[in-house]
N, C-alpha and C positions, 0 to 999 in steps of 0.2 A: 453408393458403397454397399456391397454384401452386407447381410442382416448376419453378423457374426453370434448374436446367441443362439440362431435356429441351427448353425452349422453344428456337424460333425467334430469332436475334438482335434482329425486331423484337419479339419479345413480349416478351422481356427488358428491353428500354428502359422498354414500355410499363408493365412490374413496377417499375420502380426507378423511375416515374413515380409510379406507385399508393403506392408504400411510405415514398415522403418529404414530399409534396405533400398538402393533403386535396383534392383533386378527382379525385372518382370517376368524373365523364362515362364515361371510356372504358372500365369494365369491361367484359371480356372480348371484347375486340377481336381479329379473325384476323389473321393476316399478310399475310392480301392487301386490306382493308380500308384501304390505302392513304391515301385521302383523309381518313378519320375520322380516322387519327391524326395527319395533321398538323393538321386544325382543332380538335381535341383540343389537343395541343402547345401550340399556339400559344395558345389561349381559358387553358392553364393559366399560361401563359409572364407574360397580362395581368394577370392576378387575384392571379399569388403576391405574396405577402412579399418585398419586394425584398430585407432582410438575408438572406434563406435563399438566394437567387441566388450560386451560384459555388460553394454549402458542399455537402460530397461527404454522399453519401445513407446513412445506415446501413448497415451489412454486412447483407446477404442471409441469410446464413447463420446468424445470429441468431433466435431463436424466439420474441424478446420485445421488439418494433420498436416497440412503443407506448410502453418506458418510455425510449426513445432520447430523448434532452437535447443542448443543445449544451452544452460543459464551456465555460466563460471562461475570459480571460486571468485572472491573477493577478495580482493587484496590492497593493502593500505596506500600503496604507490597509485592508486587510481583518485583519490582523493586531494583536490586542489584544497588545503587549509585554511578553513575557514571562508570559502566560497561555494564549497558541494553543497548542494538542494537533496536532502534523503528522504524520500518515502522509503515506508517497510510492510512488509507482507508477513503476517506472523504464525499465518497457518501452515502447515507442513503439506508434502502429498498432495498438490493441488494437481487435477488438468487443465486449468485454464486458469487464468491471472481474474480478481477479480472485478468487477466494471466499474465500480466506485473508483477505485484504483488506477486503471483503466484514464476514466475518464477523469481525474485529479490528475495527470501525468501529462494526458494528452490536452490537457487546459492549458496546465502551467507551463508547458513546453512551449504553448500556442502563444502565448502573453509574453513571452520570457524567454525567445529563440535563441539566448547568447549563455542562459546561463547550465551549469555542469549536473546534468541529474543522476542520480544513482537508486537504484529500487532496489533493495533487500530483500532478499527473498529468505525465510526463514528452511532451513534444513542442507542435507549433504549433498547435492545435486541432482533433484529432481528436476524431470522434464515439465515445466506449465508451458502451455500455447501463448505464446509472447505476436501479439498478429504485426503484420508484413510493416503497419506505418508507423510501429513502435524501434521494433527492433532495427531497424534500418535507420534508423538518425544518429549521429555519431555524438549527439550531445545527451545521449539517455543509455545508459549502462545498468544489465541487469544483471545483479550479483548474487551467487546463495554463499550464506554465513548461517556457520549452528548458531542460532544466539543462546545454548544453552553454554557453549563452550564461549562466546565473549563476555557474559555475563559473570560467567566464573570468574574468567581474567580480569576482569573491571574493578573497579573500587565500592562496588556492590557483591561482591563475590560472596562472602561473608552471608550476606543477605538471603542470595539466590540459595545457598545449599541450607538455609535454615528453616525449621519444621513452621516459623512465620509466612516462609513463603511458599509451604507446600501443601499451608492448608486456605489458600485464597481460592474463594469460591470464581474469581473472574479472571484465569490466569493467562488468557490473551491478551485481555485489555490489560492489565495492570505489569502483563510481561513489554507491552509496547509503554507503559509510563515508564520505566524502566530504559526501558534502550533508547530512549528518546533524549534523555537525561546523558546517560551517560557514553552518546556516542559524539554529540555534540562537546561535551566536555571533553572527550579524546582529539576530535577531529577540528571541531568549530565547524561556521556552515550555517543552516538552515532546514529544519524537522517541519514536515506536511503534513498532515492526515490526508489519509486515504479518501476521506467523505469531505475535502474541501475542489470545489472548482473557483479556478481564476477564472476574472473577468474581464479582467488590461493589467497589463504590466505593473507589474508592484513596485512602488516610486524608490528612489536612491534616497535614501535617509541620511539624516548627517551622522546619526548615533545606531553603529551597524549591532548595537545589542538592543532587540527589542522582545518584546512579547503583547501580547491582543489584551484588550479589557473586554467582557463580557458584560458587565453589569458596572455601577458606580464603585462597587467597593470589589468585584471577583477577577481575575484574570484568566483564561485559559489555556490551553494547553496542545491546539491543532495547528497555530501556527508559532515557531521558535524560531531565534535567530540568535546567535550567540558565539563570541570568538572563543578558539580553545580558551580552555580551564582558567573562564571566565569565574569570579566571585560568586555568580547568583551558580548558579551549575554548581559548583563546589559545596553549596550551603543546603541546596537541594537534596544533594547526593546523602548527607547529614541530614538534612531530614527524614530521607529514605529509611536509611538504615536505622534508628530512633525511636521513628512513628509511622511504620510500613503497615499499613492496614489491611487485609485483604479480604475481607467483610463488606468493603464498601465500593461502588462502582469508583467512585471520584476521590477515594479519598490519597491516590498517591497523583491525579492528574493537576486537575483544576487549585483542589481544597488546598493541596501543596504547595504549587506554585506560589498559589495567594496569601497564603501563609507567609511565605522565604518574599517575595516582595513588600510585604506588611513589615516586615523585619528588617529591610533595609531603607525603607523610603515612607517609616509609621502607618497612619493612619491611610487610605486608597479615596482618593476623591478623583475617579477617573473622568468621570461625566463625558463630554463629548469631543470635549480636548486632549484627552490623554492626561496623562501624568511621567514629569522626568525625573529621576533620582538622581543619584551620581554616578552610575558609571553604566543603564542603561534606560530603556525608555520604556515608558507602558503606552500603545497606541489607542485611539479611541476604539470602541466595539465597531464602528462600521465600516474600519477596515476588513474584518473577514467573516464579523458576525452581526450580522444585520438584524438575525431572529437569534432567539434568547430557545434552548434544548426544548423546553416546554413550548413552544410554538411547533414542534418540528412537524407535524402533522397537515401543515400551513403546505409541507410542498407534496402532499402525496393527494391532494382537494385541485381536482378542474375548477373549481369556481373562483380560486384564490388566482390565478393567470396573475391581474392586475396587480394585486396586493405584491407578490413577490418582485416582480417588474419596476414600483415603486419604490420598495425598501432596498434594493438591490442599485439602484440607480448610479448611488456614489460609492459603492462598494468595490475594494478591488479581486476580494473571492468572498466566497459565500458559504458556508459551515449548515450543514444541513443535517448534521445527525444520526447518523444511521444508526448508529449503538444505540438509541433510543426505539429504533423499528424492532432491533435484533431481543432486546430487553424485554419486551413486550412479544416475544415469539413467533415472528413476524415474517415469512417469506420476502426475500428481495423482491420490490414490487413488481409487474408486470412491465410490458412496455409498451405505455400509452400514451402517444406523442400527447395529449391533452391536460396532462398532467405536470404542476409545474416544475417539478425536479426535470421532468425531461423533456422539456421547451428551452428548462439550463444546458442538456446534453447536446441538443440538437444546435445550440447556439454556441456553445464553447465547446465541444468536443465530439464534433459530428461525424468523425470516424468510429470511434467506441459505439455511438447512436449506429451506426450503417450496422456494422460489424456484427451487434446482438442482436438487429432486428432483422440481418440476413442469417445467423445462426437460428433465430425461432420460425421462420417461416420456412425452413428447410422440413 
C-alpha cells in the first residue's frame, strides 16, 4: 500500500478513493493530473452504491481494509430470549475490533458452535475491521447500539443522566457494569467479558440462572447468565441506582453482584462446590476463574507455561484480567507465543493469533 502520509493532499483523496470504492480507473494518478481526477471523481461518484454514499471510508492506518464490513444497527428482533451470548465493545471510533475480544469470540464460538452470539459494538455506525473468519459465520452478529441512548431508555436512566454518574472516574468500565445488568434484564441470555477465553463447551446446567464464584465469600461479574427480568437483575438494577459508586473500579461489578446474592441466599460459602439458592446458582470459581485478579501477571511470565496449564486443566474458560494490565498503565502486551496468555490464543483462538501476528510482521 502507498505510504499516504508522505503523499500530496490530492493523492490522499485519490487513496481513500482507491481504498473504499472498487474503481480502480485512477491508479496512480500525479498531483498535477488534474483533469483525470476529477473525471475519475465523478465516473466513480455515477456508478457507486448509493448506500455507501455519505459512509466514512475505513481508517487508513489499518493493514487489513479488505476485511472492513459495515457493522448494523441492532435491533431487538435479532435477539433469541434468553439464549443470545453478548459480548460488548464499549469504545467508540475504533479501526479494528479489539483482540481480547477478538479472541473471547473466536473461543466461545469455537467451544460452543450452536450457540446465538451477538457483539455490541458501542456508537452510531462506525466502520471497525471485523476480519474475514468472524464476520462470515452466521452464528455471530455484529451490531452498533449508542449505549448512551439505551441506557437512557433502561431502568437506569435515571442514573445515567445523573451528576453520580458523570463524575466516575472509570466510565467504560462501569458503563459496561451497567449494560451488562440491564441488557440481560431486557433480553435474558448470557454477558461475556471480553478478556474471558473458552476452553470446551460450557456444560447444560439444570439451573439456566447462574453466576461464577471468585473466592469463598465473592462472586463475579465476566461471566452471567440469567433469564429476562429475572429477581437477582431486578435487585441489582436497585442496587445500581442506591449505591452507584463511581470512585471505585469494582464497586458496581463484582462488590455488587456479591452484595445482591448475600441478600438473597445470606451468608456465601461458595468453596469448591458452588452454592444454590432459590431461583439461581452460584458456580464454583473454576468454572471460569481459575486465578484470583491479583495473580493476573501469572499469564504475562514465560516461566508460569505450566502453572497456567495446570490450573486451567478443569476450567471451561479462563478470566485473565486485562483491566488490571490497563490499571496499571500498561500497553496490550506484545506477541509472544512464549507467553502464557498466548499459548491460550494459539490454542483456543488461533485465528485472532494468525491474524495479529500477520498484521505486526507486515
Amino acid at each position: 500500500m502507498l505510504n499516504v502520509e508522505n503523499e500530496s493532499p490530492l493523492s490522499k483523496d485519490i487513496m481513500r478513493v482507491k481504498s473504499f470504492f472498487p474503481i480502480y480507473a485512477c491508479k496512480q494518478v500525479s498531483a498535477t493530473a488534474i483533469g483525470l481526477y476529477f473525471i475519475c471523481s465523478t465516473f466513480t461518484f455515477l456508478t457507486m452504491d448509493k448506500r455507501a454514499y455519505g459512509r466514512k471510508p475505513p481508517s487508513l492506518r489499518s493493514k487489513n481494509l479488505t476485511s472492513s464490513i459495515e457493522v448494523e444497527p441492532f435491533q431487538e428482533s435479532l435477539v433469541d430470549i434468553n439464549e443470545t451470548v453478548f459480548f460488548l465493545e464499549t469504545q467508540e471510533s475504533l479501526d479494528e475490533l479489539d483482540r481480547s475480544l477478538m479472541c473471547a469470540v473466536e473461543s466461545y464460538h469455537g467451544a460452543n458452535p450452536f450457540d446465538s452470539i451477538v457483539v455490541l459494538i458501542n456508537g452510531g455506525g462506525s466502520i471497525p475491521i471485523v476480519p474475514d473468519y468472524l464476520k462470515d459465520v452466521s452464528q455471530i452478529q455484529f451490531r452498533h447500539l449508542s449505549f448512551a441512548h439505551f441506557l437512557e431508555a433502561s431502568p437506569l436512566g435515571e442514573l445515567w443522566n445523573s451528576p453520580k454518574w458523570k463524575e466516575t472516574i472509570y466510565p467504560l468500565n462501569h458503563m459496561s457494569d451497567l449494560l451488562r445488568v440491564v441488557i440481560l434484564h431486557k433480553f435474558g441470555g448470557t454477558y461475556i467479558d471480553s478478556d474471558l477465553i473458552a476452553l470446551k463447551a460450557f456444560p447444560r446446567l439444570a439451573n439456566n440462572n447462574v453466576i461464577v464464584g471468585v473466592e469463598t465469600e465473592k462472586v463475579g461479574s465476566a461471566y452471567m447468565k440469567f433469564g429476562k427480568n429475572h429477581a437477582f437483575l431486578e435487585q441489582a438494577i436497585v442496587e445500581l441506582r442506591e449505591h452507584f459508586d463511581g470512585s471505585n473500579w469494582g464497586a458496581n461489578g463484582p462488590l455488587l453482584l456479591t452484595r445482591v446474592a448475600t441478600q438473597k441466599c445470606g451468608p456465601l460459602k461458595i468453596e469448591s462446590t458452588g452454592q444454590k439458592c432459590n431461583d439461581f446458582e452460584i458456580l464454583p470459581s473454576y468454572f471460569t476463574y481459575p486465578f484470583k485478579a491479583r495473580d493476573w501477571k501469572t499469564f504475562f511470565d514465560s516461566s508460569q507455561q505450566q502453572t497456567v496449564r495446570e490450573k486451567t486443566a478443569h476450567s471451561y474458560m479462563v478470566h485473565y484480567f486485562s483491566g488490571m494490565r490497563r490499571k496499571e498503565g500498561l500497553d496490550p502486551s506484545p506477541l509472544d507465543p512464549e507467553l502464557p496468555l498466548h499459548q491460550l490464543y494459539q490454542a483456543h483462538c488461533p485465528k485472532t493469533w494468525n491474524h495479529f501476528k500477520a498484521t505486526v510482521s507486515e
